[in-house]
N, C-alpha and C positions, 0 to 999 in steps of 0.2 A: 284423433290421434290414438293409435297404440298404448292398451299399458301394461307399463311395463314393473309388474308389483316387486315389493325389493328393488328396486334400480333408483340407484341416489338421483334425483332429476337433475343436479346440477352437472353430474358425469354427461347422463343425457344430451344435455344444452351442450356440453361441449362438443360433444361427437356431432353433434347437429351443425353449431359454427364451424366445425374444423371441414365437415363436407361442403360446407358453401365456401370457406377457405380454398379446396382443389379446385372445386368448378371455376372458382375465380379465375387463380394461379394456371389455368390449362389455357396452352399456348396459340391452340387451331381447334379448327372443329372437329380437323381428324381425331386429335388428341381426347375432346370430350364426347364424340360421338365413341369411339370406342372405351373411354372408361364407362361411361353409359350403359353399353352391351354389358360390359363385362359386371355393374353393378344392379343390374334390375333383369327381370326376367324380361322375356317377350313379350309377354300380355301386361305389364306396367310398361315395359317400351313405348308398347303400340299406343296405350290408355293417354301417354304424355305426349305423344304427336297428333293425335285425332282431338287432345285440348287445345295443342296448337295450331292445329290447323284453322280450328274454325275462327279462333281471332282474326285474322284479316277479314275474314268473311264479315265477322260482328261488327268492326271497326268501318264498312264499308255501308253497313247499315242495312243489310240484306233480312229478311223475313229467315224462321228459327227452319222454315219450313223447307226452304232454297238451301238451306245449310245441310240440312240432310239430303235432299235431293241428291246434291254436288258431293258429298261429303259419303256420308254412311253414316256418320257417326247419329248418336242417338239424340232426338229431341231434349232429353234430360240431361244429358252431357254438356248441348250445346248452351242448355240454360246454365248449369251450373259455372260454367266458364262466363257467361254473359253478365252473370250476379258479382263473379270477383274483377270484372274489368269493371263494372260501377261502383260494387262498398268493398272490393277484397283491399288486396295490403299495396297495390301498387307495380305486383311485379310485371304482369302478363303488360301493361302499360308501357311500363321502364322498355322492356327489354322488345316491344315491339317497336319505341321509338328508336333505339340502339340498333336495331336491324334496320328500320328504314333510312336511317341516316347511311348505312354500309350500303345498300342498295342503289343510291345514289348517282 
């Protein structure tokens, strides 16, 4: 994480909940696909769809190696996403199971 010297943390924490707050609250994916744009540059755009992408590859059980082949993304990228789909906090999980039910 970022620090942020002088910065009450508990201001922090909120401005933190209150963005997980909108992502909630946004209605379509038009809706968060362009607050997105509009809140991160390109290159963390890009950074959070090449995490994304490679989950279904990982979840399908594919080598780090085919993931790049397929992919581009970077061997250390593909590991670091593979580390938090086994000890992270739950999300890339959550929210792959939340798409595959919508894919349906």
């Amino acid at each position: 994480m970022k620090d942020h010297p002088g910065q009450d943390p508990k201001l922090l924490e909120t401005a933190r909940t209150e963005l997980c707050e909108v992502l909630s609250r946004l209605g379509s994916a038009a809706e968060v696909q362009a607050f997105l744009q509009d809140l991160c540059t390109p290159a963390e755009l890009e950074a959070m769809v090449d995490r994304w992408r490679v989950v279904p590859l990982l979840k399908e059980g594919r080598p780090y190696r085919q993931i790049h082949d397929l992919t581009g993304v970077s061997v250390t990228t593909i590991g670091r996403v593979a580390r938090f789909l086994d000890t992270g906090n739950g999300g890339y999980e959550t929210a792959y199971a939340k798409l595959a039910r919508y894919q349906r």
